[in-house]
N, CA and C atoms as a LAMMPS dump frame, in Angstrom:
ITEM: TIMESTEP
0
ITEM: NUMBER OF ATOMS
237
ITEM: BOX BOUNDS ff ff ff
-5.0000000000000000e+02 5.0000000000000000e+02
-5.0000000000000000e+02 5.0000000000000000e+02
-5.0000000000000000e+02 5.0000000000000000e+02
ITEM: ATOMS id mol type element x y z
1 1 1 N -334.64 -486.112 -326.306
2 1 2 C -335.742 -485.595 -327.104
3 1 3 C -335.221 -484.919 -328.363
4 2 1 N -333.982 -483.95 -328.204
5 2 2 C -333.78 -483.49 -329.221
6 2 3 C -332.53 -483.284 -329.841
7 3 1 N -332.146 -483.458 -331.04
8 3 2 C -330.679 -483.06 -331.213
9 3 3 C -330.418 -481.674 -331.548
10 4 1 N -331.14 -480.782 -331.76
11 4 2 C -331.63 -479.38 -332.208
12 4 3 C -330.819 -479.18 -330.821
13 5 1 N -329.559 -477.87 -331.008
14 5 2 C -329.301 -476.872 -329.879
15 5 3 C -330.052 -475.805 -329.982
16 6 1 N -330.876 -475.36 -329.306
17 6 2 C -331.546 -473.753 -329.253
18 6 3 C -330.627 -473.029 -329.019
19 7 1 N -330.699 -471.863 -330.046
20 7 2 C -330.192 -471.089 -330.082
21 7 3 C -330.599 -469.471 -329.111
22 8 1 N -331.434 -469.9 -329.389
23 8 2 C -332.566 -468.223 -329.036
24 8 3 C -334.177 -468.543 -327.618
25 9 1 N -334.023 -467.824 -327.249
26 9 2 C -335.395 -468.404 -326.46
27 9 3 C -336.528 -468.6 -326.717
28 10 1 N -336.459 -467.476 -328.235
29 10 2 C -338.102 -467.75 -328.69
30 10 3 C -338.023 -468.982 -329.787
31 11 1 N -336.906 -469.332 -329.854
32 11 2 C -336.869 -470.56 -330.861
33 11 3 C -336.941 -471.778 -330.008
34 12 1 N -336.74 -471.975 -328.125
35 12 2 C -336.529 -472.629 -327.352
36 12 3 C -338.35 -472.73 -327.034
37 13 1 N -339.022 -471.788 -326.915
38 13 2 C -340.38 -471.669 -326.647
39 13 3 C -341.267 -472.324 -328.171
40 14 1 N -340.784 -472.099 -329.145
41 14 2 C -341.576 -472.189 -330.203
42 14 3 C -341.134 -473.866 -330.497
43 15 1 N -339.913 -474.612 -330.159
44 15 2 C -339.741 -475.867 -330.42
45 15 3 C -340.71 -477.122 -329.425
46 16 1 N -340.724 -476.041 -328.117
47 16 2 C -341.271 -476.949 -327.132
48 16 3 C -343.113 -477.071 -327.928
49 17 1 N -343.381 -475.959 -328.47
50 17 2 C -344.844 -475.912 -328.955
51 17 3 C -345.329 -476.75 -329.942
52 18 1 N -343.874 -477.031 -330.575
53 18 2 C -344.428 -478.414 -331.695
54 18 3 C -343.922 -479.227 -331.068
55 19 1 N -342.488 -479.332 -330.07
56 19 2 C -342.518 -481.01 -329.832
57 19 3 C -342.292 -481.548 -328.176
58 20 1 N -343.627 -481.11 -328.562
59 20 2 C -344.19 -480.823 -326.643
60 20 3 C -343.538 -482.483 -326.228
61 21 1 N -343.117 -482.315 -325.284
62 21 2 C -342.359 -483.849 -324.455
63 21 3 C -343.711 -484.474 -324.286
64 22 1 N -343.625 -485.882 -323.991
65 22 2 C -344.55 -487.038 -323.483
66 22 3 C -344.084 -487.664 -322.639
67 23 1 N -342.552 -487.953 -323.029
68 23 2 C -342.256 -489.37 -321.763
69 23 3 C -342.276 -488.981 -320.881
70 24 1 N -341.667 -489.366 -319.727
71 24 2 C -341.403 -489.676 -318.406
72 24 3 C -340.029 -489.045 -318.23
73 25 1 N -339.073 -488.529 -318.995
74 25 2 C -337.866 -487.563 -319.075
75 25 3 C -337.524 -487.218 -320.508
76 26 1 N -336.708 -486.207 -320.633
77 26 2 C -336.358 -485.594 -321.703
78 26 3 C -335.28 -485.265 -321.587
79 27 1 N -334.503 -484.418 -322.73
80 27 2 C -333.266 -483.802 -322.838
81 27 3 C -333.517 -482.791 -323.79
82 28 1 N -332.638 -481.568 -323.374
83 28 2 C -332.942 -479.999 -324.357
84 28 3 C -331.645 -479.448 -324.351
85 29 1 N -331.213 -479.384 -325.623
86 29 2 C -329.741 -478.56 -325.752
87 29 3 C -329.987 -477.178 -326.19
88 30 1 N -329.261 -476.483 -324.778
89 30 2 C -328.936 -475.425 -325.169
90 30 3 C -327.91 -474.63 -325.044
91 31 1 N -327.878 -473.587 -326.352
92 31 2 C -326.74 -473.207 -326.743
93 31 3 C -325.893 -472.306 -325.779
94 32 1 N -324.558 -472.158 -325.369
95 32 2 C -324.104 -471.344 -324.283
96 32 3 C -324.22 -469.617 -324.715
97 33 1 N -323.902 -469.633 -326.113
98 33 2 C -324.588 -467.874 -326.398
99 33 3 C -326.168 -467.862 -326.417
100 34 1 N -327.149 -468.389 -325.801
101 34 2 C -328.228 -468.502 -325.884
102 34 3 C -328.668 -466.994 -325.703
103 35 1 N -329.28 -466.489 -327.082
104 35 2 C -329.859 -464.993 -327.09
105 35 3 C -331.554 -464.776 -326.527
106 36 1 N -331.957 -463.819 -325.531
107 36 2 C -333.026 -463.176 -325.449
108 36 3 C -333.051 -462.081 -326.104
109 37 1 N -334.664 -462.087 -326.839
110 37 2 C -334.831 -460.613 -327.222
111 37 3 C -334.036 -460.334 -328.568
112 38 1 N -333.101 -460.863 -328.867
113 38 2 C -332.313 -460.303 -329.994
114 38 3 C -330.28 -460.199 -329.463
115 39 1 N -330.835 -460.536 -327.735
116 39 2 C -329.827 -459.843 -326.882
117 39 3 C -328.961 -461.363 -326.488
118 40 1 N -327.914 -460.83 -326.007
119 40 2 C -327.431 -462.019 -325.337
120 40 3 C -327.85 -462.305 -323.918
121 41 1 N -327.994 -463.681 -323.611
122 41 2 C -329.082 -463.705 -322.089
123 41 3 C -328.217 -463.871 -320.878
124 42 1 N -327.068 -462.751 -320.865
125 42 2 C -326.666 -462.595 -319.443
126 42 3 C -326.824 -462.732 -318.112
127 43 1 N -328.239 -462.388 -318.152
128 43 2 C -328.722 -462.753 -316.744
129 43 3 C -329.654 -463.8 -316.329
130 44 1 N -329.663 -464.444 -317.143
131 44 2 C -330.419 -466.215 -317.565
132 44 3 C -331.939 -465.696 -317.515
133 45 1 N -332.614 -465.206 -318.083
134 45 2 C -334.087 -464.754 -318.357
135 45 3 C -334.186 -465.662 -319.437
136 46 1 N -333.59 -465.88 -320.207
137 46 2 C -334.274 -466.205 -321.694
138 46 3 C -334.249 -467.835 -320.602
139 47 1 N -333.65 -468.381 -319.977
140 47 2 C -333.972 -469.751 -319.539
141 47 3 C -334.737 -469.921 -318.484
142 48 1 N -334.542 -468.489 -317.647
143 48 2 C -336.618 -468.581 -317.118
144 48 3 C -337.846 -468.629 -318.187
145 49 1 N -337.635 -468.169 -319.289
146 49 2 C -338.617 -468.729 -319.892
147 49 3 C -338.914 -469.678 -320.438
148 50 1 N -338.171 -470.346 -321.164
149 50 2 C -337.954 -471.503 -321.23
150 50 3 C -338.264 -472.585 -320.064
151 51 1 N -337.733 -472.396 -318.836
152 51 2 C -338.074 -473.218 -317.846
153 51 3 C -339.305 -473.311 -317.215
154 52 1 N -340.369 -471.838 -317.612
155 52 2 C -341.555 -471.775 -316.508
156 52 3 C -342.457 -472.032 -318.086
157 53 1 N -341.933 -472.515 -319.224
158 53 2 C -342.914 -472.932 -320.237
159 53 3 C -342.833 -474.684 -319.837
160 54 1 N -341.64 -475.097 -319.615
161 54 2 C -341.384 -476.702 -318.932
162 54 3 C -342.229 -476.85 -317.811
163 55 1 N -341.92 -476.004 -316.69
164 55 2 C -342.95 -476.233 -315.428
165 55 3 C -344.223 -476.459 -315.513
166 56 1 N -344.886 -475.335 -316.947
167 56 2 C -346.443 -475.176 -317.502
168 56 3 C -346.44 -476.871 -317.575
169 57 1 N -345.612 -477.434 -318.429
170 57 2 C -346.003 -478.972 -319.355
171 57 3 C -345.952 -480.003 -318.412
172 58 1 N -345.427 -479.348 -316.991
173 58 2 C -345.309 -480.865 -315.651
174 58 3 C -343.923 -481.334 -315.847
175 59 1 N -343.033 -480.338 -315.756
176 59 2 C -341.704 -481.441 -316.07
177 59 3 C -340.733 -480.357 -314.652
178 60 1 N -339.791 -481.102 -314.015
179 60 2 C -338.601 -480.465 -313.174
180 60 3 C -337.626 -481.081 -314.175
181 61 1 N -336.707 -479.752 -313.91
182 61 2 C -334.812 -479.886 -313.908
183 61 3 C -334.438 -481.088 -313.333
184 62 1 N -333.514 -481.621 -314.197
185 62 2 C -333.081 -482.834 -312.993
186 62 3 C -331.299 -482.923 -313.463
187 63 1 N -330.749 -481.696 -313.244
188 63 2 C -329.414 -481.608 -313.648
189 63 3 C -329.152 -481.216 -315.59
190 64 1 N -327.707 -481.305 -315.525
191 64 2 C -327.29 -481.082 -317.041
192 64 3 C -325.811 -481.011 -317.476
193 65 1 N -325.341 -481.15 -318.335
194 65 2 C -323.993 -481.829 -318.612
195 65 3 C -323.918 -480.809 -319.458
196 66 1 N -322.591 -480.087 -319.304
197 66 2 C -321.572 -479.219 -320.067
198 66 3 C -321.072 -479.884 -321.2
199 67 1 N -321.334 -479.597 -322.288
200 67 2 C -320.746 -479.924 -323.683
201 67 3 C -320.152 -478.728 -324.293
202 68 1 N -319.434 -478.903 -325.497
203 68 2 C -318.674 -478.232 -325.976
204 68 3 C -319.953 -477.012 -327.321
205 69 1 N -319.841 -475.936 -326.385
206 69 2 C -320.884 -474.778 -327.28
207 69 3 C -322.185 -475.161 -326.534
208 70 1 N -322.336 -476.091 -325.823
209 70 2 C -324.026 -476.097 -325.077
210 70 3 C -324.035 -476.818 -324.065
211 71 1 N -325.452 -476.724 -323.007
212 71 2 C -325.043 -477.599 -321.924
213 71 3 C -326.897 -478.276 -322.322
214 72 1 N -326.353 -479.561 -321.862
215 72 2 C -327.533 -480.783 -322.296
216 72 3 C -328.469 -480.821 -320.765
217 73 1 N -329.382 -479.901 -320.611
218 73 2 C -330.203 -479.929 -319.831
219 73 3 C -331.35 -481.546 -319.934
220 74 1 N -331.14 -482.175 -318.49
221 74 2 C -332.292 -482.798 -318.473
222 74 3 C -333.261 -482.53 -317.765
223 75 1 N -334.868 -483.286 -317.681
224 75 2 C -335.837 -482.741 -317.567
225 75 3 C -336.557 -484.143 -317.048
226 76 1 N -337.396 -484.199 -316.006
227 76 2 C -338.08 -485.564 -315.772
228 76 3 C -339.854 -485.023 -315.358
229 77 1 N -340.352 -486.059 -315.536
230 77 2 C -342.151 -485.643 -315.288
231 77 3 C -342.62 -485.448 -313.467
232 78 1 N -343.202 -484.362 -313.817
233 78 2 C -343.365 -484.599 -311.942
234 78 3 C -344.296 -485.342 -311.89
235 79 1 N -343.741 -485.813 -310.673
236 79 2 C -345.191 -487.048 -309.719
237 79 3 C -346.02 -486.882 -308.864
């Protein structure tokens, strides 16, 4: 879906709002300093949000691949 790494969570929330998924799976890079709040997201909150804005749209986790500065989360439609 995207070549954009998110950086931030509200930039991770605000990308999904314009480029809300359609297919049947996706892909979302995100960045390994991924900041909440302004903060760094130590305790993975900023990707609960991110993830329970995915759950809102009908989509599960379906794994993700470690890259260099981000890990390439994929995403498939539930059935």
């Amino acid at each position: 879906m995207s070549e954009t790494i998110i950086k931030t969570t509200e930039e991770g929330v605000k990308y999904l709002d314009v480029h809300s998924p359609s297919s049947a799976s996706f892909q979302l890079a995100i960045s390994d300093s991924l900041t909440f709040a302004g903060y760094p997201d130590a305790t993975g909150a900023g990707m609960a949000v991110i993830l329970d804005k995915l759950l809102g749209l009908g989509y599960m986790p379906d794994g993700f691949e470690q890259k260099s500065g981000f890990r390439l989360f994929r995403y498939q439609k539930r059935r």
